[in-house]
N, C-alpha and C positions, 0 to 999 in steps of 0.2 A: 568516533567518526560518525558523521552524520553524510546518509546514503539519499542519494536526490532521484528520481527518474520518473516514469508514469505509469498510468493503468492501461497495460497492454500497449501493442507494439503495431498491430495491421492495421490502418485507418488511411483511407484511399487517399482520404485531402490532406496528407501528410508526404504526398508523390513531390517532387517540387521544391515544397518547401524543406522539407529533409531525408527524404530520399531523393538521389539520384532518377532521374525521369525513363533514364534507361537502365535501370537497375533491376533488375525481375523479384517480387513480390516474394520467391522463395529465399532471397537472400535478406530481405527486412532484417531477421532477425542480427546477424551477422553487423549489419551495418549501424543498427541501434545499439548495439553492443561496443563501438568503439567510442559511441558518444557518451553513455553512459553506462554506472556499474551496477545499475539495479531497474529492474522491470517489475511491475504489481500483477500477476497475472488475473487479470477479471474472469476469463471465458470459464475457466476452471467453476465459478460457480453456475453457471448455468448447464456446462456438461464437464465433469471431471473427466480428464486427458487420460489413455492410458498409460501404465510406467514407460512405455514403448516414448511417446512422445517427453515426457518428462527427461527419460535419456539421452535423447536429439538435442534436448536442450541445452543439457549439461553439455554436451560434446560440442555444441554448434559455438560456445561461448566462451573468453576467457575466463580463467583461473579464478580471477579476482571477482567475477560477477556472482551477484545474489538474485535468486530469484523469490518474490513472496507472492505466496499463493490463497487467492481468495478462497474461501471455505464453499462447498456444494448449497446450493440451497435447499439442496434435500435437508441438510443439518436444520439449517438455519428457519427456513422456512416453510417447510412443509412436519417435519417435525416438531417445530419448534423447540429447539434443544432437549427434548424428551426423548429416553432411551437413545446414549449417545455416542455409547460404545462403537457399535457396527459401522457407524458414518464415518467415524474419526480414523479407527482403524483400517478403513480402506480407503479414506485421503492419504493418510501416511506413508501405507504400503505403497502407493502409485505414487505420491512426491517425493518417497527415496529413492527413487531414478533419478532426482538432481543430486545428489548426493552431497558435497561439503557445500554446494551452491545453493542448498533450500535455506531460505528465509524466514520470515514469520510468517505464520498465518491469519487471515482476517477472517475473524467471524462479524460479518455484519447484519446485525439482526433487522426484522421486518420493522416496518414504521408503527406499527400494531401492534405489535408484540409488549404488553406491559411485564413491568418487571416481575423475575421471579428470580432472586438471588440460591435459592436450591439448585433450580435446574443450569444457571450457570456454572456456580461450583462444583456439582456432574460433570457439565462439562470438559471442564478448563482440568479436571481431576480426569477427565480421560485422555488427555493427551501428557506423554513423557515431558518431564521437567524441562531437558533439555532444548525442546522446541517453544520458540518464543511464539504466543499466540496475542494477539491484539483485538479487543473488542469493541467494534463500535453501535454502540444502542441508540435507537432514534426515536424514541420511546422518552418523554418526561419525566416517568413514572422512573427512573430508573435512578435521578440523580440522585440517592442517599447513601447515609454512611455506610449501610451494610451490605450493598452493591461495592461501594469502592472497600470492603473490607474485604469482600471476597476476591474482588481483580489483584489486590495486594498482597492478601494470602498465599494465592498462587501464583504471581510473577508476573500477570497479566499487565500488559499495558491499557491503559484505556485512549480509544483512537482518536485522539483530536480530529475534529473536522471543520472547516470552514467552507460557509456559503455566501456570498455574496459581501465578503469581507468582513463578515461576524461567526466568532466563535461558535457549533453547533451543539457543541460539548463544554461544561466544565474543564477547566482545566488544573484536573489532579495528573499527580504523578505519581502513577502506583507499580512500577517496576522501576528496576535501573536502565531503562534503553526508554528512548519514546517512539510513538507512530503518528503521522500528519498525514492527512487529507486535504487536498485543496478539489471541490466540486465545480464552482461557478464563482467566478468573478462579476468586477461591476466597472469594471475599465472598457475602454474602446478599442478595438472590436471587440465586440462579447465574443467569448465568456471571458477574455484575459480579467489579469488581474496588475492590479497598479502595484509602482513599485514603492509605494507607502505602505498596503496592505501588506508585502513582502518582506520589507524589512523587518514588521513589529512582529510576525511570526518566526523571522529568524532568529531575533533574539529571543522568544522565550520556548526554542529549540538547545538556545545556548545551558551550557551549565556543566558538559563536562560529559554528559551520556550518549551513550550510541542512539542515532536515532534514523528513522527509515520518514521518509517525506514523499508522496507521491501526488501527479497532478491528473486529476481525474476529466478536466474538461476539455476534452479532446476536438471538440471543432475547430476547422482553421487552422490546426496546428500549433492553438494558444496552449497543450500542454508542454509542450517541448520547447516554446518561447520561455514561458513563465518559469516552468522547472530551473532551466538554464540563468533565468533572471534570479533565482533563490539560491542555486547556488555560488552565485556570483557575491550578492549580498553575505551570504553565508560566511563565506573566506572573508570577505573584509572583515565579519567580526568574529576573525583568527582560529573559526571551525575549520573542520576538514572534511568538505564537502564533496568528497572523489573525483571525479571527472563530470564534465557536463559541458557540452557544443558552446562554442565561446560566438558564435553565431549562427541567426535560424533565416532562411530565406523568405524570401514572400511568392 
């Protein structure tokens, strides 16, 4: 099954277009939830939520939703994946308040950040097997063998990303599930994205694996347009794309 939806849920130019106009701002979440079955929670990396909020979540959502939780930039960023233990272990402890709903987690590392295949296998070695972790490096230095040896060592996906209709990443496949990124399109209105760009990432989503796809460019409401366009493409080529708004308003 291949899970479709966006980064984050509260984005005001999204009132209209899919939210309800009269709908109150605490109910967002609620009402994103019937259109799609997965959410990327970004804010998490800027300030991790407490378990308090993580529980609201679980509770506020059906059954069937996943939530995947971007990693603190404390980890990521201010650490720089150095001494890994203490971060990881208190994202975890505060995102089992979603409890069967937690998803993967993204670590996305700094633009800066040249490779150091050590400090990620720390890493990726300090979180339980059981939690699917996803890595996306933005870093050149990064695309060699022994980088993807270590994402495949330990189960890691590595994060497809695309900008502007070009791959950001290689595209290896180094778990059995995959993770996609859409940043910025080059269709009209920006940032959407055309649905030529759409299709040729759907297919090589295709293959049989669970995979989590999320759309990060949130002005105008083009994430929840384009999401909605991918999973559309998706099902035609006979994935199972879960739910997603079969139309977005203007």
């Amino acid at each position: 099954m291949i899970r479709v939806g966006t980064s984050g849920w509260q984005y005001r130019d999204w009132r209209g277009p899919f939210y309800p106009r009269d709908l109150p701002q605490r109910l967002w979440l609620e009402h994103y939830a019937t259109a799609f079955d997965t959410v990327e929670v970004n804010n998490a990396f800027y300030r991790l939520p407490e378990r308090s909020t993580f529980e609201a979540w679980r509770d506020r959502t059906p059954d069937d939703f996943t939530v995947t939780v971007k990693a603190s930039r404390y980890l990521t960023h201010i650490r720089r994946l150095r001494e890994p233990e203490e971060p990881v272990h208190r994202l975890l402890d505060r995102a089992a308040g979603l409890g069967p709903k937690l998803g993967p987690v993204l670590l996305q590392l700094p633009p800066n950040l040249k490779a150091d295949p050590a400090a990620l296998d720390a890493t990726l070695a300090a979180f339980p097997r059981e939690v699917r972790v996803a890595v996306e490096p933005r870093h050149a230095s990064w695309w060699t063998d022994e980088v993807r040896a270590v994402l495949s060592g330990r189960g890691a996906a590595l994060c497809w990303a695309d900008r502007l209709g070009r791959p950001q990443t290689p595209l290896w496949r180094t778990a059995d599930w995959g993770y996609l990124r859409f940043h910025e399109g080059r269709a009209d209105p920006w940032p959407r994205y055309g649905r030529s760009a759409l299709d040729t990432w759907a297919g090589r989503m295709a293959g049989g694996r669970d995979g989590y796809v999320y759309f990060n460019n949130d002005p105008g409401c083009a994430a929840v347009a384009d999401a909605a366009a991918f999973a559309r493409l998706a099902q035609r080529r006979g994935l199972d794309a879960g739910r997603a708004p079969r139309t977005v308003g203007k």
